[in-house]
C-alpha positions in Angstrom: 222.8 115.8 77.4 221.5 115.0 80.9 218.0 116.2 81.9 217.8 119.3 84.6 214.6 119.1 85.2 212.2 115.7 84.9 208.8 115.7 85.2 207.0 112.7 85.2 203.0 112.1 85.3 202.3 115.2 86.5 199.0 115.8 87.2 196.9 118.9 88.5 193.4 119.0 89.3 191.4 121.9 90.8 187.7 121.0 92.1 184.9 123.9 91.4 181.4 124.1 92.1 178.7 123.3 89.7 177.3 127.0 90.8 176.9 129.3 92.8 174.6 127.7 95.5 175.8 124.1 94.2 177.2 121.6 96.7 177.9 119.2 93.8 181.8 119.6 92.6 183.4 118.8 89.3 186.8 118.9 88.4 189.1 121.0 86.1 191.6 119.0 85.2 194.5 121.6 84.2 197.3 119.1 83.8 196.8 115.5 83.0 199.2 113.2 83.2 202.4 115.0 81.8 206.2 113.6 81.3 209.1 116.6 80.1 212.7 116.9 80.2 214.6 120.1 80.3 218.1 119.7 79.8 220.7 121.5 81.3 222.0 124.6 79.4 218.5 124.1 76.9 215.9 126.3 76.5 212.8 124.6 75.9 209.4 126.0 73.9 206.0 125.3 75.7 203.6 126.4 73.0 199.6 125.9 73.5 196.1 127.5 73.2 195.3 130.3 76.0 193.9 128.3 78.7 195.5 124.8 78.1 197.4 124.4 81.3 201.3 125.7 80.0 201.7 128.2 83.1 200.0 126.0 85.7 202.6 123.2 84.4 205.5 126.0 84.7 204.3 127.0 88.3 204.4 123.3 89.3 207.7 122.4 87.9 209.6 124.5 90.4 206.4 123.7 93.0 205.0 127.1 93.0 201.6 124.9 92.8 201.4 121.7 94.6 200.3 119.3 92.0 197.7 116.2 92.5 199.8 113.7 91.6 203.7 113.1 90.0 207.3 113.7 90.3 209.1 117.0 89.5 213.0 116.1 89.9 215.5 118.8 90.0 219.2 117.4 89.3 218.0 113.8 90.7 216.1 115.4 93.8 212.3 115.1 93.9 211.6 118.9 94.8 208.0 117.6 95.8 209.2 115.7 98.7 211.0 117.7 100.5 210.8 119.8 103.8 210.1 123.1 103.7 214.0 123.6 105.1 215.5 121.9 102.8 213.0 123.2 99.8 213.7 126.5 101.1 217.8 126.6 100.6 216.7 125.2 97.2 214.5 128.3 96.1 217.7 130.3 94.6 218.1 127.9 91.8 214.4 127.7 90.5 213.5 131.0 89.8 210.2 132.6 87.8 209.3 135.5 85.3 205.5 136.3 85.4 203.6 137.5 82.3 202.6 140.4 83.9 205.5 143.1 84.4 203.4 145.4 86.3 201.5 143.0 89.3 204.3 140.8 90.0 206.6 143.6 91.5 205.4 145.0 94.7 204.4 148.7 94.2 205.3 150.1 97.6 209.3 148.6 96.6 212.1 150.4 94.9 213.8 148.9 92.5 216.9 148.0 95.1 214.7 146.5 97.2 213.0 144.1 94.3 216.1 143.0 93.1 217.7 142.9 96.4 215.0 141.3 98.7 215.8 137.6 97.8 219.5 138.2 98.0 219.5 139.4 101.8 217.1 136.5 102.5 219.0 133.5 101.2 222.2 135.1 102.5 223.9 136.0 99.2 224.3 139.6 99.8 224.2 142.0 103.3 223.3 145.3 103.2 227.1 146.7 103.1 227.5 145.3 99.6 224.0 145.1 99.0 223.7 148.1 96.4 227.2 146.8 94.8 224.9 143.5 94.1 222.1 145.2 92.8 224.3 147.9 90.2 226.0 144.7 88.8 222.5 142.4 87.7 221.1 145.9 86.6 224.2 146.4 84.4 223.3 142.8 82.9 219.7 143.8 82.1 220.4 147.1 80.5 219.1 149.2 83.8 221.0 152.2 84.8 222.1 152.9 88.2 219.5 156.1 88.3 216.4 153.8 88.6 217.4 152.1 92.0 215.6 154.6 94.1 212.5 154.7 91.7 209.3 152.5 92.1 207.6 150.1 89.6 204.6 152.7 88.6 207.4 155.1 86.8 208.6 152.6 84.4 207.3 151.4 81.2 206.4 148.2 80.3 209.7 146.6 78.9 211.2 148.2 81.7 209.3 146.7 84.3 210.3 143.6 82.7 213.4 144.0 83.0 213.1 144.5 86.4 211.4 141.0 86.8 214.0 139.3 84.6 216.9 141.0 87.1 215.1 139.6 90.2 214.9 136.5 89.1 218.7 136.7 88.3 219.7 138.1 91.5 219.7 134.8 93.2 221.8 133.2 90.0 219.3 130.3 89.1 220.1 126.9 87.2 216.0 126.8 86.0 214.1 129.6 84.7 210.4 129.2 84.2 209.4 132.3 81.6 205.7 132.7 81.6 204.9 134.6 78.6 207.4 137.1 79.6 206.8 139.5 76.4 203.2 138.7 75.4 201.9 142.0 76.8 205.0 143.8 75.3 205.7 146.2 71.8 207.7 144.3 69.1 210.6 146.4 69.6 210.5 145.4 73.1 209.7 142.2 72.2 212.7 141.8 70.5 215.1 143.8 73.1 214.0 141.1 76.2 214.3 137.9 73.9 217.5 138.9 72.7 218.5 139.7 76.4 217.2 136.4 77.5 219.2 134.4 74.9 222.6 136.2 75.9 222.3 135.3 79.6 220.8 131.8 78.8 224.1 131.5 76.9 226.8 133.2 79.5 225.5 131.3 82.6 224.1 128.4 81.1 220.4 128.3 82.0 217.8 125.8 81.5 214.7 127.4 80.6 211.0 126.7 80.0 209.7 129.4 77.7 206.2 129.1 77.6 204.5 131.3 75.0 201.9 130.9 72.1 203.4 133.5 69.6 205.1 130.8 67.4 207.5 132.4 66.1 209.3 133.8 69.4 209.6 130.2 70.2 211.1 129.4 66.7 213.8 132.2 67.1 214.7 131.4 70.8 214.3 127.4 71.8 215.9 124.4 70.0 213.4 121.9 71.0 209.4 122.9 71.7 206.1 121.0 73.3 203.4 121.5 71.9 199.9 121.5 74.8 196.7 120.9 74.5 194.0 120.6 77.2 196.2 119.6 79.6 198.7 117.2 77.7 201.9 116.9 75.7 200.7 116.0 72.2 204.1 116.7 70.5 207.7 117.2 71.4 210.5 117.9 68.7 213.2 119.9 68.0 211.8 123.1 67.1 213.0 123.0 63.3 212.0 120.0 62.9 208.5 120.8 64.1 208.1 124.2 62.3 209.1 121.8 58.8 207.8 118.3 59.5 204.8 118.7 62.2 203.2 115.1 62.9 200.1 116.2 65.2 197.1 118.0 63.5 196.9 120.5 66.4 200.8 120.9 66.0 199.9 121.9 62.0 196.8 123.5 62.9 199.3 126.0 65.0 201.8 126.2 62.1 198.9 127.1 59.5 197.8 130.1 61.8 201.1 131.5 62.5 201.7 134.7 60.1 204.6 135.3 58.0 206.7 138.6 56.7 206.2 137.9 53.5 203.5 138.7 52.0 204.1 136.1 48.9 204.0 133.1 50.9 200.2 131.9 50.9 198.4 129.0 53.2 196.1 126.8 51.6 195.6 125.0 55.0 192.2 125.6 56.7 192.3 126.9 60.5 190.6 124.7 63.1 186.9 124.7 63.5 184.8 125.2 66.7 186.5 126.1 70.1 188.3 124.5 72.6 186.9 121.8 75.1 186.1 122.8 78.5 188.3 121.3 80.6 185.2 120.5 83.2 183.9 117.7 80.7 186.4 116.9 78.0 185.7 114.7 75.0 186.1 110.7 75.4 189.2 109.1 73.7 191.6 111.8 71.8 190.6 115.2 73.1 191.4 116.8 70.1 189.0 114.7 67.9 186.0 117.0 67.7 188.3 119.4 66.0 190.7 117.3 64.1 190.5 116.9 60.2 191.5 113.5 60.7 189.6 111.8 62.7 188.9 108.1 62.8 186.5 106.3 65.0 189.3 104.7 66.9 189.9 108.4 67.9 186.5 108.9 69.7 186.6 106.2 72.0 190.4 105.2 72.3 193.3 107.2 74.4 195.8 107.7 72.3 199.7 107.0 73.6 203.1 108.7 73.1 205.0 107.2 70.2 208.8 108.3 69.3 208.7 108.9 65.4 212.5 109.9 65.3 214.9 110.7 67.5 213.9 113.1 70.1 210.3 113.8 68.0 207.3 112.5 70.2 203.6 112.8 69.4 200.7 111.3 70.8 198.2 110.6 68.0 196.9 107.2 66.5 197.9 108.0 63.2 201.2 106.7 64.4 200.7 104.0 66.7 
């Protein structure tokens, strides 16, 4: 299956002052040096540690965040390269969901006119049939016609999201970035917005990056996941796969934490010590060696590179180089 979306060395670094009456700068390097595929009609896992870099990666793979250096190509077009014209006639097809359902809709907008906005602007709608438009993505999202008038404070939470997920519809997208779209969200909610994701992923064949760190969302929804850490890629497999054969300590350190229903099933594997790296001074070599049960000396001073163990299943780590 051909790639959507290819992202190759991608690299994002964001300069901050020592302090607060510092001149001296140091840098934050958010994404280092990152290759991904999404294919088309795939919805792909980004699973990683609060803080390791998954939604500035999602922003800059539909250039929401100009990145330092690398390639983000979009059916074989470089989306980094081009004019703001060209990039703007573009927009429809990459699309967003924010984490947060309550500060990424405008609050002085009614629900017609979040949903609606993007259509009238890129010409896919006018305001004769524009309310025709809008009642048909709302049907697809489970909204009833009796919110379009209403604004984003009188709704609750999965509601909101709901919202969001129609807006990003409106403009019928081939890429959907999901940041985290039901992290701040009840289970039962939880469950109501995944399942709604999967059935439109599946009707109008969308390529999706879900980036979460709930485990087991990812398990239920994507067929292949990446696993991010401090700013890289340090496994990619399909997700079965990874949840029953993990190569990468971090990847098992993940699976260890991740709780299960049943109350019989027992881990024996001990969680991670000590925190994660700041990204302002990050340790020489493998990042993840200060934390990593198996550490070698080759770890502390050496880089390790991506190696294919299988078909499809990446990791960087030396234990397989």
């Amino acid at each position: 299956m051909k790639a959507l979306i290819k992202i190759r060395s991608l690299k994002k670094y964001f300069q901050v002052h020592d302090g607060f009456l510092s001149q001296s700068k140091k840098t934050v390097k958010a994404v280092d040096d990152v290759s991904l595929d999404i294919r088309r009609g795939e919805i792909l896992g980004l699973v990683g540690e609060s803080g390791c870099g998954k939604t500035t990666l999602g922003r800059m793979s539909i250039n929401l965040i100009t990145p330092t250096s690398g390639e983000v190509f979009f059916d074989g077009v470089n989306i980094l390269k081009l004019k703001n014209s060209t990039l703007s006639s573009l927009r429809p097809k990459l699309q967003i969901i924010f984490q947060d359902p309550f500060s990424s809709l405008n609050p002085r907008f009614t629900v017609e006119r979040i949903i609606g906005e993007g259509m009238i602007v890129h010409g896919l709608a006018t305001k004769s049939n524009l309310r025709s438009k809008v009642t048909e993505i709302m049907q697809k999202v489970g909204l009833p016609n009796s919110f379009m008038n209403r604004y984003p404070h009188e709704f609750s939470g999965g509601q909101r999201q709901r919202i969001g997920i129609a807006r990003a519809l409106s403009l019928n997208p081939r890429y959907l970035v999901c940041d985290e779209p039901v992290s701040a969200l009840d289970v039962s909610i939880q469950a109501q917005i995944i399942n709604l994701l999967q059935e439109l992923q599946e009707k109008q064949n969308l390529s999706i990056l879900f980036i979460s760190h709930d485990l087991n969302v990812v398990k239920h929804l994507s067929k292949r996941t990446a696993v991010m850490y401090l700013g890289q890629i340090v496994e990619t497999a399909p997700t079965k796969i990874l949840n029953k054969n993990a190569a990468h300590p971090y990847t098992r350190a993940l699976l260890a934490a991740k709780p299960s229903i049943n109350p019989k099933v027992k881990n024996d594997n001990n969680p991670l010590k000590g925190d994660v790296p700041s990204p302002l001074n990050p340790p020489a070599g493998c990042q993840f060696h200060p934390r990593c049960p198996e550490v070698t000396e080759r770890c502390k001073t050496e880089k390790p590179l991506t190696t294919f163990i299988e078909e499809q299943h990446t990791v960087k780590c030396h234990l397989y180089s």
